[in-house]
NUVEX-891240 format. One record per atom (N, C-alpha, C): residue number from 0; chain; atom name; x, y, z. Coordinates in steps of 0.001 Angstrom, whole numbers, plus 500000, padded with zeros to 6 digits. Atoms other than C-alpha are relative to their C-alpha. Layout:
# NUVEX-891240
{NUM, 'A', 'CA', {X, Y, Z}}
...
END
This chain:
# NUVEX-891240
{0, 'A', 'N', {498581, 500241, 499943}}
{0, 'A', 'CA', {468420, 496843, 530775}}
{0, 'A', 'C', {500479, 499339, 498707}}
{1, 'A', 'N', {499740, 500417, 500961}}
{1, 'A', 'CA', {468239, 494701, 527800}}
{1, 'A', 'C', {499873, 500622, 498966}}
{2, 'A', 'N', {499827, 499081, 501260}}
{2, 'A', 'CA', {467572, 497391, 525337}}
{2, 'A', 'C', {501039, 500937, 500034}}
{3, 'A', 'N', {498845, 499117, 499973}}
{3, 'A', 'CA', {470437, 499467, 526788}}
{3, 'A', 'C', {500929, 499288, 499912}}
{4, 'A', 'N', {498920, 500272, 500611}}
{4, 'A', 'CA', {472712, 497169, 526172}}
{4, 'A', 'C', {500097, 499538, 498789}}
{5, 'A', 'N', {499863, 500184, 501386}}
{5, 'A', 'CA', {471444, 496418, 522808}}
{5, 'A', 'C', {500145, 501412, 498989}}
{6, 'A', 'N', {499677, 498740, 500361}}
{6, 'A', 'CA', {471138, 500177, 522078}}
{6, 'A', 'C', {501928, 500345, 499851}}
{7, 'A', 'N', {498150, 499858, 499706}}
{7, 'A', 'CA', {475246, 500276, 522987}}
{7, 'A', 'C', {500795, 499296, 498976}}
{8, 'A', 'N', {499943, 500753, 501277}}
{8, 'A', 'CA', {475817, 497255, 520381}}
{8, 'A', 'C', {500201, 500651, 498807}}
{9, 'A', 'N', {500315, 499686, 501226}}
{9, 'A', 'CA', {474339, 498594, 518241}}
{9, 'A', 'C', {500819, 501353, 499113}}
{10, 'A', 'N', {499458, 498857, 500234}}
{10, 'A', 'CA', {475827, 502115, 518465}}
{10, 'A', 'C', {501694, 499774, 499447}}
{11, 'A', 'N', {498545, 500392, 500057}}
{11, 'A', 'CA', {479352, 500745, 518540}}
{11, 'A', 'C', {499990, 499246, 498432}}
{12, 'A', 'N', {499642, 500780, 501344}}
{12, 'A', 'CA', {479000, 498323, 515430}}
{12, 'A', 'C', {499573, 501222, 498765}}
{13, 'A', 'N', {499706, 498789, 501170}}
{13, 'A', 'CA', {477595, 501830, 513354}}
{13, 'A', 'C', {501282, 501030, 500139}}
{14, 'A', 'N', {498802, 499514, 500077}}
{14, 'A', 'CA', {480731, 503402, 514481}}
{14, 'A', 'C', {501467, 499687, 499566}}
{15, 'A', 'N', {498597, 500709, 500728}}
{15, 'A', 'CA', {483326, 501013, 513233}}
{15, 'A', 'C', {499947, 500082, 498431}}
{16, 'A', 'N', {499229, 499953, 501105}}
{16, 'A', 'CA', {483563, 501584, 509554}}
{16, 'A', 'C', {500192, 501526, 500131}}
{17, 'A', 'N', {499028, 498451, 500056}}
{17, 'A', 'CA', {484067, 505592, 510570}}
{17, 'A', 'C', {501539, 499685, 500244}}
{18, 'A', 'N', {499076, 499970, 499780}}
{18, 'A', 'CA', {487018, 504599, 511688}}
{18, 'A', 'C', {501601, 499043, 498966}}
{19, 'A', 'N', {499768, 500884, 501686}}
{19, 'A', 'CA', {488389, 502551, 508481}}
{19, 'A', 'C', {500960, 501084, 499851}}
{20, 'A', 'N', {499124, 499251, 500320}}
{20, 'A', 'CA', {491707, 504148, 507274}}
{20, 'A', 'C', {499709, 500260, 498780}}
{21, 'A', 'N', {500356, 500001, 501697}}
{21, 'A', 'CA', {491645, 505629, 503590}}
{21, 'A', 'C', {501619, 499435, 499374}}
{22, 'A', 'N', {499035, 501080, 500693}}
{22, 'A', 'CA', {494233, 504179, 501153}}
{22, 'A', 'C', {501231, 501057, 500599}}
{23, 'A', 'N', {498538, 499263, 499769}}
{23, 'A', 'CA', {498165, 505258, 502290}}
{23, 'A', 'C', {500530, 500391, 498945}}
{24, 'A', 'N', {499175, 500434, 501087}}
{24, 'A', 'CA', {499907, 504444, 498987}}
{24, 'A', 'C', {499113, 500832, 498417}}
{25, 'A', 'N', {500456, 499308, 501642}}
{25, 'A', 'CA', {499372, 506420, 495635}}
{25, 'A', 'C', {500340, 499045, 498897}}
{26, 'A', 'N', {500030, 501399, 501203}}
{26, 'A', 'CA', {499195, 504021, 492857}}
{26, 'A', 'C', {500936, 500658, 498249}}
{27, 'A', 'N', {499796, 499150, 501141}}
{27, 'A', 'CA', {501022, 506764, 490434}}
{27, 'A', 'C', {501545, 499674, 500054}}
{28, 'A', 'N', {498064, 499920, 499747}}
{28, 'A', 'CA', {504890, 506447, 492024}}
{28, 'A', 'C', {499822, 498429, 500663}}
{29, 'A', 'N', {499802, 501407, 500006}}
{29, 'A', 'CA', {506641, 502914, 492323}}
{29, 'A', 'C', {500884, 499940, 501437}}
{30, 'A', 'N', {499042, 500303, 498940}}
{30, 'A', 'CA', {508914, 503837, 495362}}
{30, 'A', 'C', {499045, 501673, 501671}}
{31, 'A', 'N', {501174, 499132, 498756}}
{31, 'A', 'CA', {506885, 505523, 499127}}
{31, 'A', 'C', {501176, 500046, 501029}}
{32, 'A', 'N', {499385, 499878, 498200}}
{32, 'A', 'CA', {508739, 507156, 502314}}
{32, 'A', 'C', {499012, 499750, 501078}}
{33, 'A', 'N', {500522, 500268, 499173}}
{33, 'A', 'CA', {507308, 506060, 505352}}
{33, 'A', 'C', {500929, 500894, 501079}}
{34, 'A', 'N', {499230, 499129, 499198}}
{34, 'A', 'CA', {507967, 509064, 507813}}
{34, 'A', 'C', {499558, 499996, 501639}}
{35, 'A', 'N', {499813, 500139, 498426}}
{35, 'A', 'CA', {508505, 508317, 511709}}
{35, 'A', 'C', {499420, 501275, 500834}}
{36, 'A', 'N', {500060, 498704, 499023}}
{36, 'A', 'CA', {507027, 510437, 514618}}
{36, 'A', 'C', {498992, 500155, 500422}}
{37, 'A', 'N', {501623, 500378, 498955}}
{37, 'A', 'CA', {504117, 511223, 516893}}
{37, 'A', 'C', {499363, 500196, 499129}}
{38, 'A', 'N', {501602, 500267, 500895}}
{38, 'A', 'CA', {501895, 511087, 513606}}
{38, 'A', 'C', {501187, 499491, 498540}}
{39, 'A', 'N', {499622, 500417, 501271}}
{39, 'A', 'CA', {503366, 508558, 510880}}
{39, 'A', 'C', {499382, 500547, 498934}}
{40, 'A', 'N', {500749, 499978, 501164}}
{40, 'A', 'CA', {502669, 508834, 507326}}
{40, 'A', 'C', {501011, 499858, 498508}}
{41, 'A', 'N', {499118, 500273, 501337}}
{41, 'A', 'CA', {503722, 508097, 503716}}
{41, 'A', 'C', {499671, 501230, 499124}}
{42, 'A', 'N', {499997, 499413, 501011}}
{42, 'A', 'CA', {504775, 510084, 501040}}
{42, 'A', 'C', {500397, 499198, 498342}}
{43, 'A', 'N', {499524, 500930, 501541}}
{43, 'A', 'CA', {504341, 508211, 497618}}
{43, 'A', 'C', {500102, 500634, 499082}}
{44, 'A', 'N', {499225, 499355, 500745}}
{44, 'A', 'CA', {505773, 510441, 495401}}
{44, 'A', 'C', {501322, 500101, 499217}}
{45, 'A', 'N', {498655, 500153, 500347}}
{45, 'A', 'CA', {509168, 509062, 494144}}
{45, 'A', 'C', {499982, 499014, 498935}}
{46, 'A', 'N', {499845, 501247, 501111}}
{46, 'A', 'CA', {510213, 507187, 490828}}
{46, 'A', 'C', {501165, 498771, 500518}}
{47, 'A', 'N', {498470, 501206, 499378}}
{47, 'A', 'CA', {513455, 505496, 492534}}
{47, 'A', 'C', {500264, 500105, 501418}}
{48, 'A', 'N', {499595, 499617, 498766}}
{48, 'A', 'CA', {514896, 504499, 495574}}
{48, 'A', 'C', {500852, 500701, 500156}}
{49, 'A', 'N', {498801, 498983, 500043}}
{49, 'A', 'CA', {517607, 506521, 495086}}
{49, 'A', 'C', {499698, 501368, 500422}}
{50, 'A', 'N', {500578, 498711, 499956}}
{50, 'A', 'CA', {515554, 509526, 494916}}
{50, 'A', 'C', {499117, 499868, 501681}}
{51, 'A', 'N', {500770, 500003, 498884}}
{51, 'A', 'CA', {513374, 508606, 498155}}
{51, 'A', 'C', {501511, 499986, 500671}}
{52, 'A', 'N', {498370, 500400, 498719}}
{52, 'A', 'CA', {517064, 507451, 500069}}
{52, 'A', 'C', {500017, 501772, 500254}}
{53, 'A', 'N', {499450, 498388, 499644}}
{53, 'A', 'CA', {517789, 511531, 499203}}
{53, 'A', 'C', {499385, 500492, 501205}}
{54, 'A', 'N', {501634, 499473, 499413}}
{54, 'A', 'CA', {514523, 512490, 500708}}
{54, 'A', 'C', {500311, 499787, 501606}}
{55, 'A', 'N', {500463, 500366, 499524}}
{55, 'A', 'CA', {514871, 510613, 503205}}
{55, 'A', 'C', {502074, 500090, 501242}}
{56, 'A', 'N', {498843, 499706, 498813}}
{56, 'A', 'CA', {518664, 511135, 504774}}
{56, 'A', 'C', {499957, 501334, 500796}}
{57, 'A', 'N', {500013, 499012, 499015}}
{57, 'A', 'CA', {518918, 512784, 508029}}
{57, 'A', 'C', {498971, 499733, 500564}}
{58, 'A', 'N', {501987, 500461, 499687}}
{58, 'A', 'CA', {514966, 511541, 508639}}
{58, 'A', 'C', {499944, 499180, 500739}}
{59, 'A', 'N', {500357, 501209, 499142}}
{59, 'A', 'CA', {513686, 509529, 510862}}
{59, 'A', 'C', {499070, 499084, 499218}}
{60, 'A', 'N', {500621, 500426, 500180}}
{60, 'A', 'CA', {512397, 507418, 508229}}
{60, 'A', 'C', {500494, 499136, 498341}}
{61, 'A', 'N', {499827, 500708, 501061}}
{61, 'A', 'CA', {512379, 504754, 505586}}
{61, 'A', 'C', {499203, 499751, 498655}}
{62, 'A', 'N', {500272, 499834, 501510}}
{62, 'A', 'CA', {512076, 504132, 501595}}
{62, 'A', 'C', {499164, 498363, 500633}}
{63, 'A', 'N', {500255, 501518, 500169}}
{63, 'A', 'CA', {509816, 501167, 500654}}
{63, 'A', 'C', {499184, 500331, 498655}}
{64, 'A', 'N', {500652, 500023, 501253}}
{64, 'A', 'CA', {508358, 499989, 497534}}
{64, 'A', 'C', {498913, 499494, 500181}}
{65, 'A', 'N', {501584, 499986, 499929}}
{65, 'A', 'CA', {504853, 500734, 496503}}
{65, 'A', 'C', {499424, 499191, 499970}}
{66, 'A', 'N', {500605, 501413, 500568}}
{66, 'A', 'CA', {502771, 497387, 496375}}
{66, 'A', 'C', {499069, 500365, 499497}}
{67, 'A', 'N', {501487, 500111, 500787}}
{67, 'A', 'CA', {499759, 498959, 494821}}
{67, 'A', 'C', {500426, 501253, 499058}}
{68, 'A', 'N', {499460, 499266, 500877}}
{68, 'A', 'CA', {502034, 500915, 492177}}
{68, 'A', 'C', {499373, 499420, 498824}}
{69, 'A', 'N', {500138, 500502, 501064}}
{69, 'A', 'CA', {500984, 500879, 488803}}
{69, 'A', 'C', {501002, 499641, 498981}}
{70, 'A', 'N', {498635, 499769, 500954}}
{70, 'A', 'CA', {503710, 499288, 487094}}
{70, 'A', 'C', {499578, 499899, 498278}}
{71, 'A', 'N', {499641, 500164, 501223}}
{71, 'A', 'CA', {504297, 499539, 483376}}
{71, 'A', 'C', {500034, 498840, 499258}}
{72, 'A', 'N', {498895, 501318, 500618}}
{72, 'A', 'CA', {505721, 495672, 482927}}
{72, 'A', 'C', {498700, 499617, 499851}}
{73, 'A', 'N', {501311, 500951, 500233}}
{73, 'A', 'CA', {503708, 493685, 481481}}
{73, 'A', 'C', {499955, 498563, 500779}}
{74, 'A', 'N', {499233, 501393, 499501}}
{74, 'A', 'CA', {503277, 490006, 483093}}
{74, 'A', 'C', {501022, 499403, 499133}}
{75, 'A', 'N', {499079, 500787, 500649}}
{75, 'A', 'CA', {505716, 487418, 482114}}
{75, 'A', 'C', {499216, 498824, 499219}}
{76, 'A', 'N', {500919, 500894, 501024}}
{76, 'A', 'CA', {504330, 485449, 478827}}
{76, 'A', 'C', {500222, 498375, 500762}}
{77, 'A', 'N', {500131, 501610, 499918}}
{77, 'A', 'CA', {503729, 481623, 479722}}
{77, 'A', 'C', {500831, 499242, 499190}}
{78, 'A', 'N', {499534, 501075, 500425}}
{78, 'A', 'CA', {505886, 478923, 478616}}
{78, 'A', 'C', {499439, 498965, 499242}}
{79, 'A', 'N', {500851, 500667, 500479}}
{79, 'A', 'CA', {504657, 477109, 476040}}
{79, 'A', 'C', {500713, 498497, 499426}}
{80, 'A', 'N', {499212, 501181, 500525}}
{80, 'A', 'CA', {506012, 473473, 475103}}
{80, 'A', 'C', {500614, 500127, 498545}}
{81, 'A', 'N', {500071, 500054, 501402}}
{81, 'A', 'CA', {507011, 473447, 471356}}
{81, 'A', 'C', {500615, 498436, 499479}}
{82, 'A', 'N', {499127, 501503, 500476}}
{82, 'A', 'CA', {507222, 470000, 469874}}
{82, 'A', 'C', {500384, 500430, 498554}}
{83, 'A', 'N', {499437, 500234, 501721}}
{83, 'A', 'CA', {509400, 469550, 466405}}
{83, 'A', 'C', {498802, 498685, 499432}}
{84, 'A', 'N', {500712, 501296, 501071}}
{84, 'A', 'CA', {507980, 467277, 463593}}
{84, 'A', 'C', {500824, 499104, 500022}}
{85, 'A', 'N', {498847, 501507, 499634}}
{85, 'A', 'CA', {509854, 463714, 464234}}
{85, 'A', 'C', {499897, 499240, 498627}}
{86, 'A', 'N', {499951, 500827, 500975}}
{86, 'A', 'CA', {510298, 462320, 460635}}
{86, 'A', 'C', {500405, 498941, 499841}}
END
């Protein structure tokens, strides 16, 4: 009894990373539709929201921006003190 329920364990914990989603979001476009309905899903394909809004009137579904987009910007440089010379 105790090996069948360690056999069951066991079976179940090699079946959980099959079930692991793969990435949603394309890392190429900065703006993703998220489309409503008995099987969601995104389309990350859009440079603007403007262009997804098009896409996306009449739809059962909403624009959002990519979080794992590759943006362009560079960070924002650091602040650096600057003292003058006090004569």
């Amino acid at each position: 009894m105790r090996c069948l329920a360690l056999a069951l364990v066991a079976s179940a914990t090699m079946s959980l990373p099959g079930l692991a989603a793969a990435q949603t979001y394309a890392p190429g476009y900065p703006v993703c539709l998220h489309v409503y309905g008995p099987v969601s899903y995104y389309e990350c394909r859009y440079n603007s929201l403007a262009q997804c809004n098009a896409s996306a009137s009449g739809r059962s579904a909403q624009c959002l921006v990519n979080p794992y987009a590759a943006s362009a910007e560079e960070p924002m440089a650091r602040h650096t003190r600057r003292y003058r010379d006090v004569y």
